[in-house]
C-alpha positions as CSV (number, residue, x, y, z in Angstrom):
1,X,71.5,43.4,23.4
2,X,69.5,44.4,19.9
3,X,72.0,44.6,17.3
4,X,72.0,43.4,13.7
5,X,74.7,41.1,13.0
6,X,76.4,41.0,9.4
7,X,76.3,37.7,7.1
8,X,78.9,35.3,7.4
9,X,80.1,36.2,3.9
10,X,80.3,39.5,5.0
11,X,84.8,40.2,5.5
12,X,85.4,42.8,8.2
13,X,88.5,43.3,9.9
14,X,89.5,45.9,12.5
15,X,91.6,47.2,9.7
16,X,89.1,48.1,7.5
17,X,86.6,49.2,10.0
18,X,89.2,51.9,11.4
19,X,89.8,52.7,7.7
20,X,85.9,53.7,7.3
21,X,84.7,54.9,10.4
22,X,86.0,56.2,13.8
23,X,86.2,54.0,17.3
24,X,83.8,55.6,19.5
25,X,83.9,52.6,22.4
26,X,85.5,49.6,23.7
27,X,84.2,47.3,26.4
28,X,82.6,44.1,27.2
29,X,81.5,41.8,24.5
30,X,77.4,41.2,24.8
31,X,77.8,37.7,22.5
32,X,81.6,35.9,24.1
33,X,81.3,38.5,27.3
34,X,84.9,39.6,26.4
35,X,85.7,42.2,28.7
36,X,87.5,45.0,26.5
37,X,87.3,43.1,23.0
38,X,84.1,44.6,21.6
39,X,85.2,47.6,19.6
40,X,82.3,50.0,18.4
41,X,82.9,52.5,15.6
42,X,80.7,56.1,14.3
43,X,79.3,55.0,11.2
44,X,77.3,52.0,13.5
45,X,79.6,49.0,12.7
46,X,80.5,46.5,15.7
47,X,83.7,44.3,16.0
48,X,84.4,42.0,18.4
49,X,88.3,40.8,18.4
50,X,87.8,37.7,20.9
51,X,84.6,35.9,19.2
52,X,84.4,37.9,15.9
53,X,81.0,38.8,15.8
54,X,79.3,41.6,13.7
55,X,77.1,43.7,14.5
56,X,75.5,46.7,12.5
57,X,73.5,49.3,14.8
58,X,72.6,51.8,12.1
59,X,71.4,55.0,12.8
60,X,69.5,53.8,15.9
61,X,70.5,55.9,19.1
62,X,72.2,53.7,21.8
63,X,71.9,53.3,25.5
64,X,75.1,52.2,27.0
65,X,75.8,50.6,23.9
66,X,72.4,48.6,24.0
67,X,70.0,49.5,20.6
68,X,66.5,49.3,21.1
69,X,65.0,47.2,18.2
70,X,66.4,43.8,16.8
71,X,67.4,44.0,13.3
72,X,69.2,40.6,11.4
73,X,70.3,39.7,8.3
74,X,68.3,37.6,7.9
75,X,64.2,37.6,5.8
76,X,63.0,37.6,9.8
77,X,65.8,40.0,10.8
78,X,66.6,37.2,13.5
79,X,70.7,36.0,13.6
80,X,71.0,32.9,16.0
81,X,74.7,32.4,15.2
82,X,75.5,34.1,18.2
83,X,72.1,33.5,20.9
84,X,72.7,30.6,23.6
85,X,70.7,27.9,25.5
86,X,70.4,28.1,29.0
87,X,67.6,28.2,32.2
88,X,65.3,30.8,33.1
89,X,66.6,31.2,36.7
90,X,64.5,33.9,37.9
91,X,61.0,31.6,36.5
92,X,63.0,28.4,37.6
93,X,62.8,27.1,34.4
94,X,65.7,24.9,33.4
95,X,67.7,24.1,30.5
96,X,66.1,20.8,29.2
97,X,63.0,22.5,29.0
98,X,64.3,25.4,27.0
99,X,65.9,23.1,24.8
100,X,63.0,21.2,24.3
101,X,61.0,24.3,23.3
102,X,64.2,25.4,21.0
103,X,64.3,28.8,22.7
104,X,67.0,31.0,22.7
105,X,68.5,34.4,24.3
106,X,70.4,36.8,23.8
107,X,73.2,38.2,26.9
108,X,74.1,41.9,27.6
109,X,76.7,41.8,30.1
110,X,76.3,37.9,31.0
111,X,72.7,38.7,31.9
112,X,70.1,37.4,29.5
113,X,68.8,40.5,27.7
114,X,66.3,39.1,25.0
115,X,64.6,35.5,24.7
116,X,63.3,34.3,20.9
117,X,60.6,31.9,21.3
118,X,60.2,30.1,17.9
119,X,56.9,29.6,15.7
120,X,56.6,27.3,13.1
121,X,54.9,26.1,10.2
122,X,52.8,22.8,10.0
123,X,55.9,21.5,8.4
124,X,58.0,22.2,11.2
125,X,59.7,25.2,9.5
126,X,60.3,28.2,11.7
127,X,58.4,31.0,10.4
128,X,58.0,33.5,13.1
129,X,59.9,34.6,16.4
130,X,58.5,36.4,19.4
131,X,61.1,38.4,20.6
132,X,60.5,39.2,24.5
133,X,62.7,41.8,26.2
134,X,63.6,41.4,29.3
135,X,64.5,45.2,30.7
136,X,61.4,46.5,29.4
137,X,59.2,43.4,29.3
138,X,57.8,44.4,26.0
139,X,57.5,42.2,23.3
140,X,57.9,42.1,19.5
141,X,56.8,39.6,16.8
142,X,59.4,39.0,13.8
143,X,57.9,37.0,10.5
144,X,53.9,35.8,10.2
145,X,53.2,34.9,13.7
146,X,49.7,34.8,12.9
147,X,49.9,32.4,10.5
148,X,52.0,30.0,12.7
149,X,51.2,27.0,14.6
150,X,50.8,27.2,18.3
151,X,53.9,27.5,20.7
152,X,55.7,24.1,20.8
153,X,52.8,22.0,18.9
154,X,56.0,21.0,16.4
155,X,57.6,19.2,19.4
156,X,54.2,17.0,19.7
157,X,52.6,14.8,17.4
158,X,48.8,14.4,16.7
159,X,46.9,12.2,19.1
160,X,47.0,11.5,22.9
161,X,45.0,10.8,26.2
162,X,46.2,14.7,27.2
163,X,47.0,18.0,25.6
164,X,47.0,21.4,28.0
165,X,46.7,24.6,26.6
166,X,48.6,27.8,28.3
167,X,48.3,31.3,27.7
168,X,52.0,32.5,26.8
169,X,55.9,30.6,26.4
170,X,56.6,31.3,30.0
171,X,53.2,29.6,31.3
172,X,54.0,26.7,28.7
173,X,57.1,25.6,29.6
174,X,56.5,26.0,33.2
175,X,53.7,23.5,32.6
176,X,55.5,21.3,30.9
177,X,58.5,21.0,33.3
178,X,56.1,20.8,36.6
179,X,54.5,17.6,34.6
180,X,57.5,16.1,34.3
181,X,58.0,17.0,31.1
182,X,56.2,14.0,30.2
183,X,52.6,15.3,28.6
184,X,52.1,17.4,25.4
185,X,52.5,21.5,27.0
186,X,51.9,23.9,23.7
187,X,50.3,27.6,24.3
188,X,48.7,30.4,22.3
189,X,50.2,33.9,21.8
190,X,47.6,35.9,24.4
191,X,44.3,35.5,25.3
192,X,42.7,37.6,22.7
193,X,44.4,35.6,20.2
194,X,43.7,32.2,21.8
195,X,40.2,31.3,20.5
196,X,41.5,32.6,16.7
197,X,44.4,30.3,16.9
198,X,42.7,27.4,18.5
199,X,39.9,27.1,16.1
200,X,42.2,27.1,13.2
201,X,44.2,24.8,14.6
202,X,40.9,22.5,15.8
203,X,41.6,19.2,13.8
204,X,44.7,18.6,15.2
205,X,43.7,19.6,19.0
206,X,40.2,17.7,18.5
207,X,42.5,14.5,18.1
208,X,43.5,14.3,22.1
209,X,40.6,12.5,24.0
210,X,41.0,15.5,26.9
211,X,42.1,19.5,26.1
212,X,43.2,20.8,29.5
213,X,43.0,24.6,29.4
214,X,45.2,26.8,32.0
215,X,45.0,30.6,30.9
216,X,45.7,33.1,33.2
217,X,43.7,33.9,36.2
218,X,42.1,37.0,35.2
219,X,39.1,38.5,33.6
220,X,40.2,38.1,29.9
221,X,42.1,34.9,30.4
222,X,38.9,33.2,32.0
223,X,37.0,34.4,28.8
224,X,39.0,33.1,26.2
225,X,39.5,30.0,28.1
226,X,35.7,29.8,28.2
227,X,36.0,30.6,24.1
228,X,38.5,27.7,23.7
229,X,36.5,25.5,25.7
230,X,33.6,26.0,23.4
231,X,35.1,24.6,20.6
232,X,35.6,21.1,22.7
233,X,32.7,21.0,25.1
234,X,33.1,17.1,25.8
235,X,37.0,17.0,25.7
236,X,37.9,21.1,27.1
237,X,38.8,21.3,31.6
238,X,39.3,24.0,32.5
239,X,42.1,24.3,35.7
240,X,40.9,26.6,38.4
241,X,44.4,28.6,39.1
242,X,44.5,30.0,42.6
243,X,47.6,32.2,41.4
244,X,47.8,34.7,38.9
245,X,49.3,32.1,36.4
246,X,50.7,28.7,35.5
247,X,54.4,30.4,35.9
248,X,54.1,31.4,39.6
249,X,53.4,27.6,40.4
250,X,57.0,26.9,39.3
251,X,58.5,30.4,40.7
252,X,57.0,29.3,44.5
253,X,58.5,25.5,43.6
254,X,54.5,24.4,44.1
255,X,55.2,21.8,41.5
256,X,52.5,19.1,43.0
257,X,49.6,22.2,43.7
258,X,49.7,23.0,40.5
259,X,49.7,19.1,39.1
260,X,46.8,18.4,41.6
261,X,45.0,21.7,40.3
262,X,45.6,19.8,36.7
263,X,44.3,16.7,37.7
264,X,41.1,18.0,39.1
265,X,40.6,20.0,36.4
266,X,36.6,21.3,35.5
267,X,34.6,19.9,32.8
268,X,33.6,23.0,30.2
269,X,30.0,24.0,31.0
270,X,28.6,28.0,29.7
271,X,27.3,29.2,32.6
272,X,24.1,30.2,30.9
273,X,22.8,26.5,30.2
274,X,20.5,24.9,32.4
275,X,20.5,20.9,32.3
276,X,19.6,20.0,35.9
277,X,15.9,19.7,37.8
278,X,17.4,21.9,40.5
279,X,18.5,24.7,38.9
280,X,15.2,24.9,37.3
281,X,12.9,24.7,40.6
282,X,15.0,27.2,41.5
283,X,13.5,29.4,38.7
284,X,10.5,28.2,38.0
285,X,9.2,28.1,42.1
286,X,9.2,31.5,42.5
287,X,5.5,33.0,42.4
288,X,5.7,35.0,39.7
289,X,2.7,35.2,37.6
290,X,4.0,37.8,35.1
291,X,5.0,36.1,33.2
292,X,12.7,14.1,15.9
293,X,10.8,11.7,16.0
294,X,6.7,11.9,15.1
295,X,4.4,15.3,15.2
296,X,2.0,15.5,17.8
297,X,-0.6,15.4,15.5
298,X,-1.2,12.5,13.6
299,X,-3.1,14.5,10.4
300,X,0.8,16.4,10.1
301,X,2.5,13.1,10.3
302,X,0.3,11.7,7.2
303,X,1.6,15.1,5.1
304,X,5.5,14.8,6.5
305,X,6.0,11.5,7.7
306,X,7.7,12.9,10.8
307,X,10.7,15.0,12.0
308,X,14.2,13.8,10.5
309,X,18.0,14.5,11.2
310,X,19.5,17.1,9.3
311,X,16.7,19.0,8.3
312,X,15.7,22.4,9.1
313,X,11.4,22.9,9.3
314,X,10.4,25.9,9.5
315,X,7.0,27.6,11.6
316,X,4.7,30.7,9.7
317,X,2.0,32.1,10.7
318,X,0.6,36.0,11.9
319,X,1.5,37.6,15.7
320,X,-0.7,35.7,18.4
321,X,-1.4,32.7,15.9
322,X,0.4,30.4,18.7
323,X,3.8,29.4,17.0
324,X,5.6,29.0,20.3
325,X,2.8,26.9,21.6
326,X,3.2,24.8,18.4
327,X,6.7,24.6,19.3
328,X,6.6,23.8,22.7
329,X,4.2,21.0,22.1
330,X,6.5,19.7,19.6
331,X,9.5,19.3,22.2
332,X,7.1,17.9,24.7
333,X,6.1,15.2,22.9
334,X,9.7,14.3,21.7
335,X,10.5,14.3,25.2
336,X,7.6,12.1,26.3
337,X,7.6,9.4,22.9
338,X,11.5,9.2,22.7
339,X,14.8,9.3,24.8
340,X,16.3,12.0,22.9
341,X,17.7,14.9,24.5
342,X,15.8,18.8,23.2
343,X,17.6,22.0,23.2
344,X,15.1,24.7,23.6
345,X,16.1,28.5,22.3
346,X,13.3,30.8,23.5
347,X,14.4,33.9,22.6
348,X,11.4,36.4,23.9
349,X,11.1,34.2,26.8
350,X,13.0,33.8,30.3
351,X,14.1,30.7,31.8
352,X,11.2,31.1,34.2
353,X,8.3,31.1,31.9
354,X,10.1,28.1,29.0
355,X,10.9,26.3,32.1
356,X,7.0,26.5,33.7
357,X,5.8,26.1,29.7
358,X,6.7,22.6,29.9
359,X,5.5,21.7,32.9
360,X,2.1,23.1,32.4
361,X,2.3,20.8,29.5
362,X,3.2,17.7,31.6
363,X,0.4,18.7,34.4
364,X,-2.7,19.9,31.4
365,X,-2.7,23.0,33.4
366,X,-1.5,26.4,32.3
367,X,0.3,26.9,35.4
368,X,1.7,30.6,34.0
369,X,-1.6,32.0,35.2
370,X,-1.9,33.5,38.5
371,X,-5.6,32.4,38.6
372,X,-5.0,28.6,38.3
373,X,-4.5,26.4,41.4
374,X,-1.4,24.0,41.2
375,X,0.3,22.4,44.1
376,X,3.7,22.9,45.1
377,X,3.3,19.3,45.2
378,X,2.6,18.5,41.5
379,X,4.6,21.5,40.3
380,X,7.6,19.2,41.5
381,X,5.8,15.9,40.2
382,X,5.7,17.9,36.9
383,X,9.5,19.7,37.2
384,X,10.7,16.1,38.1
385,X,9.2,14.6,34.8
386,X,10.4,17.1,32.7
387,X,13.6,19.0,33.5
388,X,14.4,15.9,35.7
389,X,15.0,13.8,32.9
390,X,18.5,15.5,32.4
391,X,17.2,15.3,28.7
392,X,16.1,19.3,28.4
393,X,17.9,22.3,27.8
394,X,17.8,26.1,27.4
395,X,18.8,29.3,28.8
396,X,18.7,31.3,31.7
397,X,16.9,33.3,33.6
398,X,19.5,36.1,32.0
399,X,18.3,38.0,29.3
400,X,19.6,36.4,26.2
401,X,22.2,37.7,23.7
402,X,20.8,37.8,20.1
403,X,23.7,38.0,17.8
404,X,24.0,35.2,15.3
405,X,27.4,34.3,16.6
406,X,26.3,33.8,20.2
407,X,23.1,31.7,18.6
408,X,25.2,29.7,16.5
409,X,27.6,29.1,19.3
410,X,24.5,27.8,21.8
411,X,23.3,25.4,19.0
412,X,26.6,24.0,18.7
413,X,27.0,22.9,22.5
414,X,23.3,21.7,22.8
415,X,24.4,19.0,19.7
416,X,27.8,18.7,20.8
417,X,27.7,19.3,24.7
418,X,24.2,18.1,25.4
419,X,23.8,15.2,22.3
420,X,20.6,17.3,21.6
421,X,19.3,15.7,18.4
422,X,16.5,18.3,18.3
423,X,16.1,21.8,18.2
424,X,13.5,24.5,19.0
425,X,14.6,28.6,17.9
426,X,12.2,30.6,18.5
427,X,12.3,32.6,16.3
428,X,15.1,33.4,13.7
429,X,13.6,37.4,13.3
430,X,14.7,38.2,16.4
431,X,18.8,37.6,15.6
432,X,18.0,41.1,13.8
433,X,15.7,42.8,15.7
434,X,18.3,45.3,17.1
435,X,20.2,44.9,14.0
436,X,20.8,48.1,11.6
437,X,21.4,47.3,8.2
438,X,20.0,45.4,5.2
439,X,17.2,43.0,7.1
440,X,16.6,40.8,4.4
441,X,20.6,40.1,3.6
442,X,21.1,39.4,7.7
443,X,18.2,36.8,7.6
444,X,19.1,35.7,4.2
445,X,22.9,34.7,5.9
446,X,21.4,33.9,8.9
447,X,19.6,30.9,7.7
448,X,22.4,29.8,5.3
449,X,24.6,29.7,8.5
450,X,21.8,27.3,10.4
451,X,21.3,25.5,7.8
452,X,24.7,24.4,7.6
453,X,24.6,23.9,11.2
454,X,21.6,21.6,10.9
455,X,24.0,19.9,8.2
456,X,26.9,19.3,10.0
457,X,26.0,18.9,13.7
458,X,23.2,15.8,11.8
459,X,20.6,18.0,14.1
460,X,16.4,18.4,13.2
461,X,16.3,22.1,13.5
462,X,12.5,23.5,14.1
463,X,12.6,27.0,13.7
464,X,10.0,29.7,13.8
465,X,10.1,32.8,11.5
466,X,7.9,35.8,11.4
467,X,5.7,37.1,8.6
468,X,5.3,40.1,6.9
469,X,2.3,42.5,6.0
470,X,-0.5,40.7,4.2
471,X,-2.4,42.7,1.2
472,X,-5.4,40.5,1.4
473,X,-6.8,39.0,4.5
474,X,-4.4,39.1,7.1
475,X,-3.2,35.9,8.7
476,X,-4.2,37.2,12.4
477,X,-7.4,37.1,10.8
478,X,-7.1,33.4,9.3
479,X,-5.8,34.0,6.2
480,X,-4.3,30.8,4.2
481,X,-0.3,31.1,4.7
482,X,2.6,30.9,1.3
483,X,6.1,30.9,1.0
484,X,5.4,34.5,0.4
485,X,5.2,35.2,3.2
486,X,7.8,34.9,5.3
487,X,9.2,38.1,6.1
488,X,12.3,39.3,5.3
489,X,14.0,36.8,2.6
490,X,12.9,34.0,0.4
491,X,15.9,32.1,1.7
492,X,14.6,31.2,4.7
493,X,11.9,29.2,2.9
494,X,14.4,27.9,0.0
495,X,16.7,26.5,2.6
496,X,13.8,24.9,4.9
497,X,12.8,21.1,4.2
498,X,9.5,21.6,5.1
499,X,7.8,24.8,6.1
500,X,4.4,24.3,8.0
501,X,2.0,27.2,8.1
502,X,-0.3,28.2,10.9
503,X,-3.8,29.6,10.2
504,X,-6.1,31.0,12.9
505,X,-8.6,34.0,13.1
506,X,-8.1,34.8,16.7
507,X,-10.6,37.9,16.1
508,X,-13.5,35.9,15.4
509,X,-16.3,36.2,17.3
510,X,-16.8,32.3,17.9
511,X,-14.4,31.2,20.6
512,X,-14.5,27.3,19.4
513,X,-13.3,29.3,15.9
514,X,-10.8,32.1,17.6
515,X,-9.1,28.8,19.4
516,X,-9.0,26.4,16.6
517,X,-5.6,26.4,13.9
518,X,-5.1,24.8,10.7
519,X,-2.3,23.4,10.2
520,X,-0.8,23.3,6.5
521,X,2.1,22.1,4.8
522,X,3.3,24.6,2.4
523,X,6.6,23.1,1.6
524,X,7.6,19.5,1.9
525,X,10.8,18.7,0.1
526,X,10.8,15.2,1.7
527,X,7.6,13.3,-0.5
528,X,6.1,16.8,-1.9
529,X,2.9,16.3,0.0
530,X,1.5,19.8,0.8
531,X,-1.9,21.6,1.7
532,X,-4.2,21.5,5.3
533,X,-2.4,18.5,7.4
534,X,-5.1,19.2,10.7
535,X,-6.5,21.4,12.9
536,X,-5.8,21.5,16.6
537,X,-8.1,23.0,19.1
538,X,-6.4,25.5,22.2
539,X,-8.6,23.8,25.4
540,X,-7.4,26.9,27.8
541,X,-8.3,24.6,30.9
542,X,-6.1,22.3,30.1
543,X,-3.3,24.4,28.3
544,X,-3.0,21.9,25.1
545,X,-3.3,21.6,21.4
546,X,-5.2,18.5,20.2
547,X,-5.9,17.7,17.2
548,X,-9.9,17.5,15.7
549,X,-10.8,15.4,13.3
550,X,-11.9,17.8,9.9
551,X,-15.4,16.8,10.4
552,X,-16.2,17.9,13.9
553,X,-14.5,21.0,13.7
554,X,-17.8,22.8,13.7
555,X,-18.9,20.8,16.9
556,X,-15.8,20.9,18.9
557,X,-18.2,21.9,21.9
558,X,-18.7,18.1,22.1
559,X,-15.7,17.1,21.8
560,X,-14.0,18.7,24.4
């Protein structure tokens, strides 16, 4: 029963209610479950003779002398004085376990009506009920819910082998009694609120060495278990429900399913990364033709003295000046001069064509090209040196989402997930290709947010960024590259340790000339060396970039 129930200071006898207002019913007592002591009166007042309890109902229209919302006296309109402790029998949930969780109901007629699941502060302090009825199965939130810790993380301290995470009280408990009630149980509110609540409660989950995640088994609770998981992707299992939700494991009495379910438990992985040799043959196979650490070059190591941690370098030159092959040669080499692992964020490519990139790389052959014999043979010699090393990573064959969030989110799990110490993105114009708005403020808080990712997740970010219209010579046509011009914002170059410029005329008429680059240093906040680093020669037979000494740049011929 909903009622509002007077302060204890509050005097009111039967006396003086029959004084001020006229008795409209008498029955059954919802709070002592007296049978003819509860004495209801016009002007909303409630009296009960046996227990004493007071209720107010206000103007509120009653059903059967039920109200329909909960109003208290006290700041969360929430009276306990008169709620009890006692099982769940219909979930099979019993009374150690509710006491545990502090929960508490209110009866109508001996039957529990309402159940008050309690939120608290960091401090402990109850800030916030969730009031669930049970007639209607609706539920209402009293106080600032939002702002509250998770449901039971009060009854649990920081730190553990094992934490599980359940979507709802019901699930929670359930959970918690089916383990024995021996392992930390604490759930969000829903499963649109569960990333939200997780993340801001992150420090104190991110103590436990394992985050056990059992949301509902539906579309949305698989999501934001997938969201949760995100946040841990070395510590976050996922349990694979066969029922609809944790609570039907204790309804059924299937207390050991559900504990083996728990113990076998799936280590987080987005289904959108690739880390394996065999899910890459698998794309890469098909025929389809349509398609730090040191530099490469040693003349760009002179100028930078290499790729560090923590820094963000950033790629400029004109359409069709060969950034991405730049890029790719730069997580080839990685791969074949260190053991560290390379995330690889393609955006304008498919897994198909980034996966066959690098082995062309491995086997000197541009294997892309329909034209071009390769052997099934040495395409698995080359798939097994590369993507079998475990040590690369990208995305799918899937088209790729390009919103900054999902970006951001992918360059978190390559460092965190994958231990990916560098990172190709390729490029950062495309987060706003589809974008309406202000370009220049989107790329300007674009690169403030990788930059702070490079920062915190200690990652070498290599990124590649567009360039605007040129009023002198164009750089398709060799023009020398500035911090000027990178399109869209200055920011991207103010945040960048070291921005490299590419230079190529790919319209002149000498091919040797049309297929060599310059590389420059325009901005090297590490020693402030800057100007031409190299120049690297495209050999289209064998798909590479080498580098030419200055001098014989004019008689590459020989050279190659």
């Amino acid at each position: 029963m909903n009622t509002f129930k007077y302060g204890k200071g509050d005097k009111m006898t039967s006396k003086t209610m029959e004084n001020n207002s006229t008795v409209i019913s008498q029955g059954e007592c919802p709070h002592c479950n007296s049978s003819d002591a509860y004495t209801e009166y016009a002007d909303g007042h409630a009296y009960c003779f046996s227990c004493e309890a007071r209720d107010y109902f206000g103007n509120t229209k009653r059903k059967e002398s039920n109200v329909v919302e909960l109003q208290t006296a006290t700041k969360l309109n929430i009276n306990l004085d008169h709620t009890k402790v006692g099982p769940i029998k219909e979930r099979n949930i019993d009374i150690d376990t509710v006491r545990h969780y502090k929960v508490r109901f209110n009866f109508d007629s001996g039957v529990i009506s309402e159940h008050l699941y309690p939120y608290t502060s960091k401090d402990g302090e109850t800030i916030a009920y969730k009031v669930r009825y049970v007639e209607t199965k609706n539920f209402e939130t009293k106080g600032p819910i939002a702002k509250a810790r998770l449901f039971g993380q009060s009854e649990f301290s920081s730190k553990g082998k094992y934490i599980t995470l359940c979507e709802g009280e019901i699930d929670t408990m359930s959970a918690y009694q089916m383990m024995g009630s021996k392992w930390p149980v604490i759930g969000v509110r829903s499963s649109t609120s569960a990333y939200k609540d997780c993340k801001r409660e992150f420090e104190w989950l991110d103590t436990y060495d394992n985050i056990i995640i059992a949301f509902d088994n539906d579309e949305p609770g698989k999501k934001a278990a997938r969201a949760v998981a995100s946040l841990f992707p070395k510590k976050a299992k996922i349990v694979n429900l066969k029922r609809k939700d944790v609570g039907e494991y204790l309804e059924k009495n299937e207390h050991d399913t559900f504990v083996n379910l728990w113990w076998r438990s799936e280590q987080y992985k987005p289904d959108d990364i690739i880390s394996d040799a065999e899910t890459m043959w698998e794309i890469v196979k098909q025929p389809r033709a349509e398609a730090a650490v040191l530099f490469p070059w040693e003349g760009l190591n002179q100028k930078t003295y290499g790729i560090r941690t923590s820094e963000m370098i950033t790629l400029i030159a004109g359409s069709g000046s060969g950034k991405t092959s730049i890029a790719r040669e730069i997580a080839f080499h990685t791969l074949k001069t260190t053991d560290l692992n390379i995330g690889m964020l393609f955006l304008e490519e498919t897994g198909w064509e980034t996966g066959r990139g690098m082995i062309s790389l491995d086997l000197n052959l541009p294997t892309h090209l329909p034209d071009v014999p390769v052997t099934e043979k040495d395409m698995r010699q080359g798939n097994e040196r590369t993507w079998g090393t475990g040590r690369l990573h990208t995305l799918s064959e899937s088209w790729h989402d390009n919103s900054v969030d999902y970006i951001c989110d992918k360059i978190k799990y390559f460092a965190k997930g994958c231990d990916c110490k560098i990172i190709i993105l390729d490029h950062i114009s495309f987060m706003v290709s589809d974008q309406s708005g202000d370009e220049r403020k989107m790329l300007d808080e674009i690169a403030h947010k990788l930059k702070a990712l490079t920062v915190e997740l200690d990652i070498h970010l290599c990124m590649v960024a567009h360039t605007k219209r040129q009023t002198g010579k164009a750089l398709e046509e060799g023009g020398q590259t500035s911090l000027a011009d990178i399109r869209g914002t200055a920011g991207i170059g103010q945040l960048s340790n070291i921005v490299i410029g590419l230079e190529r005329d790919g319209q002149a008429e000498d091919p040797i000339e049309a297929n060599t680059t310059t590389i420059r240093v325009v901005k090297n906040r590490f020693c402030g060396r800057t100007g031409v680093a190299c120049h690297v020669y495209y050999n289209d037979l064998t798909n590479r970039l080498n580098e030419v000494d200055h001098e014989t740049v004019n008689n590459i011929e020989e050279t190659f």
